[in-house]
Structures are given as structure tokens and as C-alpha cells.
C-alpha positions as CSV (number, residue, x, y, z in Angstrom):
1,X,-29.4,-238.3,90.3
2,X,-32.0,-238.5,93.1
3,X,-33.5,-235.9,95.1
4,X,-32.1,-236.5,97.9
5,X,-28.8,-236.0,96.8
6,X,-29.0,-233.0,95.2
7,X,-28.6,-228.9,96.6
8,X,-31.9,-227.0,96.0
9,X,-29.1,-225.2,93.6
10,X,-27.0,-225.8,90.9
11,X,-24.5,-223.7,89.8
12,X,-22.9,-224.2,86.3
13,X,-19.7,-222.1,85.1
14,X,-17.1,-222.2,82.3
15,X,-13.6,-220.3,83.3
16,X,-10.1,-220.3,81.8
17,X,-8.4,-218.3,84.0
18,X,-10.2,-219.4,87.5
19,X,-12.1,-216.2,88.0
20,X,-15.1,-217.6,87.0
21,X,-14.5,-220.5,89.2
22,X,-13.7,-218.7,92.4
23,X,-16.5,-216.3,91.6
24,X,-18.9,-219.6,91.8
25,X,-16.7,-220.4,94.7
26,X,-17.4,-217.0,96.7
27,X,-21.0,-217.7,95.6
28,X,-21.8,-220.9,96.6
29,X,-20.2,-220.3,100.4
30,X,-22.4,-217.6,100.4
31,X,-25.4,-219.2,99.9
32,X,-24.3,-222.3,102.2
33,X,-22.0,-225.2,100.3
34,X,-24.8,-227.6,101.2
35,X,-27.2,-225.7,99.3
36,X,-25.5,-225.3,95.8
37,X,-24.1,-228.1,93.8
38,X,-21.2,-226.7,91.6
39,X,-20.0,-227.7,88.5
40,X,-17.8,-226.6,85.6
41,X,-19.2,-227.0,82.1
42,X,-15.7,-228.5,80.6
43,X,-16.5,-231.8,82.9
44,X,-20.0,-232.2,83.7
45,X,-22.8,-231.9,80.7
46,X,-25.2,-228.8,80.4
47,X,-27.9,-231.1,80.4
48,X,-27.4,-232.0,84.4
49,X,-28.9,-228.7,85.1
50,X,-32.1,-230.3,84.1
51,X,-32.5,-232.2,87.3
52,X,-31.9,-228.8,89.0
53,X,-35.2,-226.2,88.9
54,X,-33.2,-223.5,90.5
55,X,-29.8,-222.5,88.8
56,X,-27.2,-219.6,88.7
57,X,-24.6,-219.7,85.7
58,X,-21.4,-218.1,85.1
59,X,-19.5,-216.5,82.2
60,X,-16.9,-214.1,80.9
61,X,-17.1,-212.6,78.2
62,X,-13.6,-212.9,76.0
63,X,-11.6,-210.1,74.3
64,X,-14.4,-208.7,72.0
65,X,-17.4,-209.6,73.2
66,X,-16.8,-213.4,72.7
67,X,-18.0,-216.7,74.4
68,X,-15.1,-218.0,77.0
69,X,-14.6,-221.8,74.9
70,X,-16.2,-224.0,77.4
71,X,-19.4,-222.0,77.0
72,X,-18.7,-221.6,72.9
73,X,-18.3,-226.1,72.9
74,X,-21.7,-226.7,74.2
75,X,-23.1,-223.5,72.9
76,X,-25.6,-225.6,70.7
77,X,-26.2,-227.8,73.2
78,X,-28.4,-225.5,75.2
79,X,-30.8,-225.4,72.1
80,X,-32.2,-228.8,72.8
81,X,-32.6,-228.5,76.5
82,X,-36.0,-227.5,77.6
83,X,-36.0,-225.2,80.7
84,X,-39.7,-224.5,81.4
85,X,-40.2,-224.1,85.0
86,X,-36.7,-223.1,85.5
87,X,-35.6,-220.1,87.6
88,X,-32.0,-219.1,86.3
89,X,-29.5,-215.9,87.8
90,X,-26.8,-215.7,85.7
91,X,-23.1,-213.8,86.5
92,X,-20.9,-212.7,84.4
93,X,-17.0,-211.2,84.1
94,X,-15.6,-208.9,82.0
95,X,-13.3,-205.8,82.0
96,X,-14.9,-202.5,81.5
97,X,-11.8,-200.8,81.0
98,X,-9.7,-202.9,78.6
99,X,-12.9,-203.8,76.3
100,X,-15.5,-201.2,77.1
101,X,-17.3,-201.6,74.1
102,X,-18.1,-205.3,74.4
103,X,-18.4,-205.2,78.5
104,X,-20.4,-208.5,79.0
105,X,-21.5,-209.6,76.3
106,X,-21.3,-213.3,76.8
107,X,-23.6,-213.2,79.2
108,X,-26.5,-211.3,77.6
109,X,-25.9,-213.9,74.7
110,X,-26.7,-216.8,77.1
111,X,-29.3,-214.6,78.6
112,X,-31.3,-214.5,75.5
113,X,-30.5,-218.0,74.8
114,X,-31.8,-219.4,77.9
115,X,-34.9,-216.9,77.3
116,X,-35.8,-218.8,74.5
117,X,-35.5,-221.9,76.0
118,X,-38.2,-221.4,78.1
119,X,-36.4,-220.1,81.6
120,X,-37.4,-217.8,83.9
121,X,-34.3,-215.1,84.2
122,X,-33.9,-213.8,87.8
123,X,-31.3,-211.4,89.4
124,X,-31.1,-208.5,87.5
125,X,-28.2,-206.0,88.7
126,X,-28.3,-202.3,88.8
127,X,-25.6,-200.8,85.8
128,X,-24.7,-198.2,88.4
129,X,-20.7,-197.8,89.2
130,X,-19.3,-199.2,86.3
131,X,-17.5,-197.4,83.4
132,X,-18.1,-199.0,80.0
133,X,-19.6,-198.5,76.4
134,X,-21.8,-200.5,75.6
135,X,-22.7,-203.9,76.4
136,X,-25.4,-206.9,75.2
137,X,-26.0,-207.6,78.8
138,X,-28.4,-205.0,79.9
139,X,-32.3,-205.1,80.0
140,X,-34.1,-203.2,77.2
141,X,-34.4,-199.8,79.0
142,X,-30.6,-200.1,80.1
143,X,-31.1,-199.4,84.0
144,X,-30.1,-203.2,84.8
145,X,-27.6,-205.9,84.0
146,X,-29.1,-209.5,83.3
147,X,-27.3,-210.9,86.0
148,X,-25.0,-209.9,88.3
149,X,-21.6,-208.0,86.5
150,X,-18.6,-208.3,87.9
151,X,-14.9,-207.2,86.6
152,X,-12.2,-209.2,88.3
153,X,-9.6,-206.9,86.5
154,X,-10.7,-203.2,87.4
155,X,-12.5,-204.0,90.4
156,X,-11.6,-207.0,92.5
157,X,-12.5,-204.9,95.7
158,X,-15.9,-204.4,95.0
159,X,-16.5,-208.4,94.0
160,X,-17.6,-209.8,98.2
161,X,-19.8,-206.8,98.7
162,X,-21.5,-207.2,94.7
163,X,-22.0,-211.4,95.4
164,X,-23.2,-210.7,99.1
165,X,-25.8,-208.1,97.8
166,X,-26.8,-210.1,95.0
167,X,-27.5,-213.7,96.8
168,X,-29.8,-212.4,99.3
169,X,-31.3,-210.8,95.9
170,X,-31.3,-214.3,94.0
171,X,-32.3,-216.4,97.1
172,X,-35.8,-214.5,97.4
173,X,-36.3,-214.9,93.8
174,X,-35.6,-218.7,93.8
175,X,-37.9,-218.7,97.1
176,X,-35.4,-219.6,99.6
């Protein structure tokens, strides 16, 4: 893939339900459709988002605190990639009400994963307005989210204003 035809942005997401998806969806038009290339990890390999040096990810977390099954098949996969010199903003889905302990989870596991791989983590999001338990997704002193938390379920009317906020957010970060 050549320079020229790439966004300055991927975006990489793994949904079976679409929420995900149309999350990435809302996401990308924000930032401009000619700025972020989109892709769903069932179809196109994690290891495209090493032509990419900025890069926002996607993922619920399922029932208990479990990886959604795209994300759980290439799972391993992300331990061979390399992301030095990457700038990654991650959102994630979950329900708050209906698994309040677990609210999340999926995406502080890739969070740490990517960590470890070398990325640089941008786009925290304040844990202020939602009701939950617990959850593997927030920073070590708790005040933030990893990435931007969103619950399609409980609160579908707070999703625009939550993406809207959080792009400006991401775009400085990613220097654009």
C-alpha cells in the first residue's frame, strides 16, 4: 500500500452485532471519510495497521468481560506486530447495566496488549456519567477510561455528543 493511497488514519474494529461498526462509522465521518481508512478485523489482517502510524481501534467487550471473536481470532496475532512509533485511541462498547462488573473489559485487555507492543495509547476518557462496578479499562488511579467508553444499550443518546468530544480530543493527539 503506497502513501499516497492511504488516510493519515486507520481505523480497525471487530463487531458482531454492527455497533461497533457504526460506531467506527460515526467516527470516521467525523473526522472526514477521506482522512480515515476503515476496516473490520474479520476481513482485512491486523497487520495492515502497520502501514498506518496513526490508528483508533474498536471493541466490545462480551457478556463477562470477554473478547468479541473477531478480536479473540487474531488475539495472538498482535504479539508479533511491532508498534513503536505508533499513536493508537482505542473505543470500546459495553453495557454498564447488564454486566457492571466486567464494563469494558475487552478494551483495557487490548490496551495493555498494544502497551507492550510498543504503542503510544492516546485518548483517554473521563469515567464520569456512567454507572458500573468495576472495569479493566480504566487508568491506574481510575479517573479515566483508556479510550473512549461507550454503551450502545443504556445510552445510545449520549453516543454523537461522546464521539464528537472525543475526535477533536484524538485529532490533537495524533497532531492533526
Amino acid at each position: 500500500m503506497t502513501d499516497s493511497l492511504r488516510a493519515p488514519i486507520a481505523l480497525f474494529y471487530g463487531s458482531s452485532t454492527c455497533y461497533t461498526e457504526m460506531a467506527g462509522e460515526k467516527i470516521r465521518q467525523h473526522i472526514g471519510d477521506n482522512r480515515v481508512d476503515i476496516f473490520n478485523i474479520a476481513i482485512e489482517p491486523i497487520a495492515t495497521a502497520l502501514y498506518y502510524d496513526r490508528i483508533i481501534m474498536g471493541i466490545p467487550t462480551w457478556d463477562y468481560g470477554e473478547l468479541q471473536e473477531d478480536w479473540e481470532e487474531i488475539w495472538d496475532e498482535l504479539d508479533d506486530l511491532n508498534f513503536d512509533g505508533k499513536r493508537i485511541a482505542l473505543y470500546g462498547l459495553g453495557d454498564q447495566v447488564g454486566y457492571p462488573e466486567w464494563f469494558l473489559d475487552a478494551m483495557g485487555f487490548l490496551y495493555h496488549k498494544l502497551q507492550k507492543q510498543g504503542a503510544t495509547l492516546v485518548g483517554l476518557w473521563p469515567n464520569q456519567g456512567y454507572e458500573f462496578e468495576a472495569s479493566k479499562a480504566l487508568t491506574d488511579d481510575e479517573q479515566y477510561f483508556v479510550g473512549l467508553a461507550l454503551d450502545e444499550e443504556n445510552e445510545f443518546g449520549l453516543t454523537d455528543d461522546r464521539i464528537n468530544t472525543w475526535c477533536g480530543q484524538v485529532l490533537l493527539a495524533f497532531g492533526l
